[in-house]
N, C-alpha and C positions, 0 to 999 in steps of 0.2 A: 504494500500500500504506500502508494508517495503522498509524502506530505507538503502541503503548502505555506509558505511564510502569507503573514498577512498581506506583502507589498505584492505578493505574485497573486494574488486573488484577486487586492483594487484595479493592478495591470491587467489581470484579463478582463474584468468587468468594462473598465475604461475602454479596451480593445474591442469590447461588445458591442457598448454602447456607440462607440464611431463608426463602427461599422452597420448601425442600425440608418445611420444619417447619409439621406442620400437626396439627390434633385427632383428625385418622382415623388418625395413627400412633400404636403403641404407646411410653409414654415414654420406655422404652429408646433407641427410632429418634428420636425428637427428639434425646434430647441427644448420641448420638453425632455429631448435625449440629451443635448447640453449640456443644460443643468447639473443633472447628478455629474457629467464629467468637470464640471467647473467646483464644484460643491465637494465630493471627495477628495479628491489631494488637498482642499484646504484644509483639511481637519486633521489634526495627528491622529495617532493612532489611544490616544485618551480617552476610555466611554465616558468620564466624567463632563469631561469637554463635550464629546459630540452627544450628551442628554441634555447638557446643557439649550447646548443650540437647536436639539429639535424640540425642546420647552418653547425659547424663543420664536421659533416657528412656526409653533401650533396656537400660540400667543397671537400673532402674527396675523394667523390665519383667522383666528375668531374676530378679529376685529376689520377684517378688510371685510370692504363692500364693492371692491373692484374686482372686476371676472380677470381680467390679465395678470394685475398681482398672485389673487386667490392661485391659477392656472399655475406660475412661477413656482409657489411655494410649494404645492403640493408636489412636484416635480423636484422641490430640492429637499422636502421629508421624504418623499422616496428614497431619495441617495443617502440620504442619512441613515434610514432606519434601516437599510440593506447593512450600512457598514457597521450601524452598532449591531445586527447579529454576526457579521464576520467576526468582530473584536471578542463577543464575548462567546466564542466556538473557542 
């Protein structure tokens, strides 16, 4: 069984999600794949940190009344709540 470091798992994910982004989608669907790529590498590898920030974000979220924001964030809790179960695997 191979094991995986954390950084080789955000690298594939990242490598996923670019490769999910292409010119036949509408640009809506690009950036919601963005997102998480812009959104994980900026978080260390600290669940305290990244519970931190998806508090923040859900914070965030209950109080937006904009569909484009609201759309943003949901897209960048995604990425977050992916990496806090990588972290705490």
């Amino acid at each position: 069984m191979e094991i995986f470091t954390l950084q080789q798992i955000i690298d594939e994910r990242i490598s996923f999600l670019k490769e999910q982004i292409n010119q036949d989608n509408k640009p809506e669907v690009n950036k919601t794949f963005q997102l998480p790529i812009e959104v994980i590498p900026s978080v260390d590898d600290d669940i305290e940190k990244v519970e931190s920030i998806i508090l923040q974000r859900k914070t965030l979220l209950k109080n937006s009344n904009d569909f484009c924001e609201s759309d943003r964030l949901f897209a960048e809790l995604e990425g977050l709540e992916w990496l806090q179960r990588q972290i705490a695997r």
